[in-house]
C-alpha positions as CSV (number, residue, x, y, z in Angstrom):
1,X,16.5,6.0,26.8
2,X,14.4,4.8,29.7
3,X,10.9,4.9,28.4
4,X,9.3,4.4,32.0
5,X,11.0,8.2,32.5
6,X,8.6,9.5,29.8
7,X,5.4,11.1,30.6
8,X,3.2,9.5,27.6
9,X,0.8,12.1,28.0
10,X,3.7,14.6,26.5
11,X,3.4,12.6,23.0
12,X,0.3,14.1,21.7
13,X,2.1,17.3,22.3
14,X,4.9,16.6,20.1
15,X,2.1,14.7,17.3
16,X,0.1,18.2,17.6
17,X,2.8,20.5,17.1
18,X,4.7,18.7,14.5
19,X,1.8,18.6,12.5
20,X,0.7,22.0,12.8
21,X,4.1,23.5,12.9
22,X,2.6,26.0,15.3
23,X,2.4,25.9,19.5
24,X,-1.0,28.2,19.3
25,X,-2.8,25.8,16.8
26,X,-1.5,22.9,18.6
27,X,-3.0,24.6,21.9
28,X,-6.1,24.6,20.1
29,X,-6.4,21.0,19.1
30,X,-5.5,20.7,22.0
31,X,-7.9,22.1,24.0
32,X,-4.7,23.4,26.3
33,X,-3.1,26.6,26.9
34,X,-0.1,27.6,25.2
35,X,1.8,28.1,28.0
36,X,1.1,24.4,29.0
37,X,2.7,23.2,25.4
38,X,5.2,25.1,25.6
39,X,5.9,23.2,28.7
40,X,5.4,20.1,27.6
41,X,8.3,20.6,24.3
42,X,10.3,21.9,27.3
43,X,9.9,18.2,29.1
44,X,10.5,16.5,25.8
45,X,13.6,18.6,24.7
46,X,15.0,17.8,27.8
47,X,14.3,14.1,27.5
48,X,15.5,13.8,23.8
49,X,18.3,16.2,24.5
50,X,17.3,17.7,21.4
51,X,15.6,20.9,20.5
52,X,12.7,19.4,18.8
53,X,11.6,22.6,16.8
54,X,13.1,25.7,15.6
55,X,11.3,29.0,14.4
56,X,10.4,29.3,11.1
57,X,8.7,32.8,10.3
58,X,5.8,32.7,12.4
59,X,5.6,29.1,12.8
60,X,8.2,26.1,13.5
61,X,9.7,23.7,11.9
62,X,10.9,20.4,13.3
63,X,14.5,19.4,13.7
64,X,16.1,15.9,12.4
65,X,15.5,14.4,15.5
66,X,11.8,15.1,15.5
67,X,11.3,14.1,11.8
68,X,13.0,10.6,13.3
69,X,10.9,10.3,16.0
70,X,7.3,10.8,14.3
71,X,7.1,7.7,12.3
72,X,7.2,5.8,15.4
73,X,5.7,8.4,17.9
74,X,2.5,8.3,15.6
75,X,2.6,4.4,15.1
76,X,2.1,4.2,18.8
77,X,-0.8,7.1,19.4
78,X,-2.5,5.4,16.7
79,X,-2.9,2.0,18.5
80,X,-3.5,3.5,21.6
81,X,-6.4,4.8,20.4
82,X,-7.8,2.1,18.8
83,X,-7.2,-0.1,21.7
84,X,-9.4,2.4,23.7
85,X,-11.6,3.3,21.4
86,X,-15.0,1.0,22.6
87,X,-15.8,-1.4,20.6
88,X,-19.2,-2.0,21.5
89,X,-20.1,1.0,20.1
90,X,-18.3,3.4,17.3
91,X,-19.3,7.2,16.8
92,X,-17.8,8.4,13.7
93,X,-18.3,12.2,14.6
94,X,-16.2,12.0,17.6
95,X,-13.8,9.4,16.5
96,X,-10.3,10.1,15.7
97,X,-9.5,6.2,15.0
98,X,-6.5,5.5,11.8
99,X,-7.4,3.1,9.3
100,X,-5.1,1.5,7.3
101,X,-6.3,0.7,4.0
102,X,-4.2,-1.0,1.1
103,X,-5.7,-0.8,-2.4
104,X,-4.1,-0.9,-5.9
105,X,-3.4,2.1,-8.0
106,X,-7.2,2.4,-9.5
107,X,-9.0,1.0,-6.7
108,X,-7.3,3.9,-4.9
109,X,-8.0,6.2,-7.4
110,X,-12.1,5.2,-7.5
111,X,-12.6,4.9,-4.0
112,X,-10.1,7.5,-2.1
113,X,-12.2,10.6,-3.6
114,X,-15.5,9.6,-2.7
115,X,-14.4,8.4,1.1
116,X,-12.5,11.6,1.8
117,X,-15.5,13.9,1.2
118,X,-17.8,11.4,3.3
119,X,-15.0,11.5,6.5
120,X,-15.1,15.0,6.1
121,X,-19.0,15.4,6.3
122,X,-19.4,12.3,8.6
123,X,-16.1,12.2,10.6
124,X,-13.4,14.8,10.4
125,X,-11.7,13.1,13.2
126,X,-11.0,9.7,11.2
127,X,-7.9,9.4,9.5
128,X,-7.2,7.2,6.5
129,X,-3.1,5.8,5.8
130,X,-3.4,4.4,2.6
131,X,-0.7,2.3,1.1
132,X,0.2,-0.1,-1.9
133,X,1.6,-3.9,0.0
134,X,2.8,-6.3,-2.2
135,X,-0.1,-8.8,-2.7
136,X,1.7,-11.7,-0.8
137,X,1.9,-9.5,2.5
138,X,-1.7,-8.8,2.4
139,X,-3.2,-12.0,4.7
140,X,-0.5,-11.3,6.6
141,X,-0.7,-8.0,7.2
142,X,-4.5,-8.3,7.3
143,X,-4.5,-11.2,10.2
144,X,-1.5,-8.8,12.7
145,X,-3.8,-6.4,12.7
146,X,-1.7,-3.7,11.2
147,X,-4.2,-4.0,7.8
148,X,-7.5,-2.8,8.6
149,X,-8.7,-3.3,4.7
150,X,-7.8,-4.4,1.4
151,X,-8.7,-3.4,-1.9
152,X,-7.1,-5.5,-4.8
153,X,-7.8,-8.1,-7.4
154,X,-10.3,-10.7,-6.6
155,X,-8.1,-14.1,-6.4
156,X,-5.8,-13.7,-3.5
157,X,-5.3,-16.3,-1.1
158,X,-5.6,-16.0,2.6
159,X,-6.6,-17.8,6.0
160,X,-9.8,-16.5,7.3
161,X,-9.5,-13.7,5.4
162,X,-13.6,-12.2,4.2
163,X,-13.8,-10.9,0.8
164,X,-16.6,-9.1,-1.1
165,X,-16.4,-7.8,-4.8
166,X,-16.5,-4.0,-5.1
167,X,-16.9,-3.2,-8.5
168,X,-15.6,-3.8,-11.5
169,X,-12.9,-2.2,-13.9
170,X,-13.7,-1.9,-18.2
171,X,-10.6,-1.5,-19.9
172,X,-9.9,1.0,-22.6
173,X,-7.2,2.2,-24.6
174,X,-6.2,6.0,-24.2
175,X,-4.6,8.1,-26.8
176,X,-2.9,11.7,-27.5
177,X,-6.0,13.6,-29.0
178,X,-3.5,14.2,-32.0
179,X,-2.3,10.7,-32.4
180,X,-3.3,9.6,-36.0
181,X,-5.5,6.8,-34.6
182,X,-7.6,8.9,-32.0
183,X,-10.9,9.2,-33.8
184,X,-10.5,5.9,-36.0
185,X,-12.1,2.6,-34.5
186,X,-9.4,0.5,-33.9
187,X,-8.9,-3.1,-35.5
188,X,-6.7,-5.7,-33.8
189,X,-3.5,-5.0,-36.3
190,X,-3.9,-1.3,-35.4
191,X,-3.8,-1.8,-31.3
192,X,-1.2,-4.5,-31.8
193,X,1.1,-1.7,-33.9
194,X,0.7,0.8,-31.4
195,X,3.7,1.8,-29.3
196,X,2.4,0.6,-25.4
197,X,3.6,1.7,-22.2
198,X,2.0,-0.3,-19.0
199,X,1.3,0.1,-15.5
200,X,2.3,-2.4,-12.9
201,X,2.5,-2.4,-8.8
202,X,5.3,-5.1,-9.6
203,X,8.7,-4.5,-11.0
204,X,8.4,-7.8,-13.0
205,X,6.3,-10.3,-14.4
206,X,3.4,-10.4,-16.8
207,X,1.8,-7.0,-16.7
208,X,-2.2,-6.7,-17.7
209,X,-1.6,-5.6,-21.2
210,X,1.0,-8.6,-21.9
211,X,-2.3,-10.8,-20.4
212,X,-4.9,-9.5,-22.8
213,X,-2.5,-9.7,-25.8
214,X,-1.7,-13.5,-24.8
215,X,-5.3,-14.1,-24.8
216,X,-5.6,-13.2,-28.7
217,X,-2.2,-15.1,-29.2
218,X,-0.5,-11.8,-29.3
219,X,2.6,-10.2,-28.3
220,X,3.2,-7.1,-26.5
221,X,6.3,-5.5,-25.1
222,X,6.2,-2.4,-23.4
223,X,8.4,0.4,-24.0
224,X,7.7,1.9,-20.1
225,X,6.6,0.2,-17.2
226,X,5.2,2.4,-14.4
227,X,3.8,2.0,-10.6
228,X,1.0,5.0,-11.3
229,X,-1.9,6.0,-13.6
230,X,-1.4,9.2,-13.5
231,X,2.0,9.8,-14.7
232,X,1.3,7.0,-17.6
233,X,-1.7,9.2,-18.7
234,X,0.7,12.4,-18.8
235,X,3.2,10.8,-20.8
236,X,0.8,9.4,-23.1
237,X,-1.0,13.2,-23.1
238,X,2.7,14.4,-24.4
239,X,3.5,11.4,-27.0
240,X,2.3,8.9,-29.2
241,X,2.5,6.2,-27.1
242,X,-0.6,3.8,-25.8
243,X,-1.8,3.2,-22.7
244,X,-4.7,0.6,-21.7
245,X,-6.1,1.9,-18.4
246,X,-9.7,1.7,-16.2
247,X,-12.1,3.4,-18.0
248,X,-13.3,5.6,-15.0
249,X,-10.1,6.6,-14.9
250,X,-9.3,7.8,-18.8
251,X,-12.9,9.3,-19.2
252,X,-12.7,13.1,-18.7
253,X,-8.6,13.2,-18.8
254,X,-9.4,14.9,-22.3
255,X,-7.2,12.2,-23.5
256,X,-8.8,10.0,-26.6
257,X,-10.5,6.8,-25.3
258,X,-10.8,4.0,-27.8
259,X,-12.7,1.0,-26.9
260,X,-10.5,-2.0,-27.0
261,X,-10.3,-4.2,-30.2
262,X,-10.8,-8.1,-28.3
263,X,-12.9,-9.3,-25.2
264,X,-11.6,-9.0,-22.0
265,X,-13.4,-9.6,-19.1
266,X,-13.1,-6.6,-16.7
267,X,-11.4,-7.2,-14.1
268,X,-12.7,-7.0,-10.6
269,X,-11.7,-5.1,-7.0
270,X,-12.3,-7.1,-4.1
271,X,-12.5,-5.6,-0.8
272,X,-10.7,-7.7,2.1
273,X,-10.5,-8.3,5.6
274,X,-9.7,-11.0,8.5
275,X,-12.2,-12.3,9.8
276,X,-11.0,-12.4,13.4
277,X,-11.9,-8.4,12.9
278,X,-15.4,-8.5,11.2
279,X,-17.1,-7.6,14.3
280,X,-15.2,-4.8,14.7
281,X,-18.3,-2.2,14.8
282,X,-15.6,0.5,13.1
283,X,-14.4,-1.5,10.7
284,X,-18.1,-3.0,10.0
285,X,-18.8,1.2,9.7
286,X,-15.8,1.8,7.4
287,X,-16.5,-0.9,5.1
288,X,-20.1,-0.2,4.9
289,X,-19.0,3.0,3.5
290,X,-16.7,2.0,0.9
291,X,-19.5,-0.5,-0.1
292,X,-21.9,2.2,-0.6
293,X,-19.5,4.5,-3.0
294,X,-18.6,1.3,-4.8
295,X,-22.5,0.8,-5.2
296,X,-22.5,4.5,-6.6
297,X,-19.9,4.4,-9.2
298,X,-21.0,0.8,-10.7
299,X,-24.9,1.5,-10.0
300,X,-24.9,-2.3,-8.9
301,X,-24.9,-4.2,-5.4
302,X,-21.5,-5.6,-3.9
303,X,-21.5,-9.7,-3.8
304,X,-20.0,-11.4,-1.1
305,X,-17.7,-13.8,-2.3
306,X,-16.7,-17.2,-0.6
307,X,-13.9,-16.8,2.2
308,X,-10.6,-18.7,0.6
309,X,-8.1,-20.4,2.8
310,X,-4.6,-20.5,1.6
């Protein structure tokens, strides 16, 4: 395919309908006539040689070919528009910029909630792609460009990669409200007898529960390892197995929360960013914001920490 033959103005078209999965709602977003997208699929379809979309009850649906396309079609609409936003000047009402954000399972989980209802008050236009990168690929990912943001724990190592410390993370351990040590305090013999299961980004390696038991020259083994809060506390809600997990996001599960039975310094989510960026009056915006919800769930002020060069 010649991409010169393309009319780029045609892609939002294709973006618009497959996310609507209907040609009048698209016409809206828009601001077009019908008629006029219904042209424009008729330019692509010829292009791809490919119908695109198919009817589906009173909407459409997209074909294989258009499911193949949008990954990449996206990618491209979503730098275009940051390369044209201004940068002198940033209006989150009228924006329709893409962040890409990065953050751990429980940084996530704290800040997604809270930044979701402010983009819908503030700026309905601004999207958010979250994802989970492997901590090595962060600096990396951070200095192309295709990481806006960061949210992870507080030692990586970078080139001119910024930092500041979010807030940090108590752990507790969480319980079945009808396991036999829910509403006993629990010694270090007790926790160490318990039955743990562990959550981890990585497939190997130390997870934090093996670190804390170290640091009382314990031993624990995990009998399940899993990427994701949330499934952990389900199977714990259905068993008698253990889980240590961020207290903000145990409390109000209904679950049993037991504080642990040792010190452990809670540990700390760091927000970062390249610094070639930090002028970046939209990223300077964005990161205001998750500052000020990470100021609302610890009732304390975000420190900046020392830039660290790999």
């Amino acid at each position: 395919m010649n991409l010169r033959s393309i009319d780029l103005n045609l892609l939002p078209v294709l973006e618009a309908v497959y996310d609507e999965r209907s040609l009048t709602r698209a016409s809206e977003i828009l601001r077009i006539t019908q008629p006029a997208v219904s042209n424009a699929l008729s330019r692509l379809r010829t292009y791809f040689e490919d119908p695109l979309f198919v009817r589906e009850g009173r909407g459409v649906k997209p074909t294989a070919m258009a499911e193949a396309l949008m990954p990449a079609v996206r990618e491209a609409l979503d730098k275009l528009r940051a390369g044209l936003e201004p940068r002198s000047v940033f209006e989150p009402s009228r924006s329709t910029r893409v962040f890409n954000l990065s953050a751990r399972d429980a940084g996530a989980f704290l800040i997604a909630p809270a930044l979701a209802a402010r983009l819908e008050q503030m700026a309905p236009g601004v999207r958010i792609s979250w994802s989970q990168l492997h901590r090595s690929a962060v600096a990396a990912e951070l200095a192309s460009g295709r990481l806006d943001l960061a949210i992870d724990v507080s030692d990586l190592l970078g080139v001119d990669m910024e930092r500041e410390t979010l807030l940090s993370t108590p752990y507790i351990c969480v319980l079945s409200p009808d396991h036999p040590q829910a509403d006993q305090a629990l010694t270090q013999d007790a926790f160490f007898d318990l039955r743990h299961i562990t959550v981890s980004s990585r497939r190997e390696g130390r997870s934090l529960i093996e670190e804390m038991a170290r640091t009382v020259g314990r031993r624990i083994t995990p009998t399940q390892r899993l990427p994701h809060y949330m499934t952990a506390l389900e199977i714990v809600r259905q068993t008698q197995l253990a889980l240590v997990a961020p207290r903000q996001i145990a409390e109000n599960t209904g679950l049993a929360v037991l504080n642990l039975p040792f010190d452990y310094p809670s540990p700390e989510s760091t927000l970062y960013w390249h610094r070639e960026y930090a002028g970046d009056p939209a990223l300077t915006w964005m990161r205001s914001l998750i500052r000020d919800i990470a100021r609302e769930l610890t009732g304390s002020e975000p420190q900046e920490a020392p830039v660290t060069a790999a």
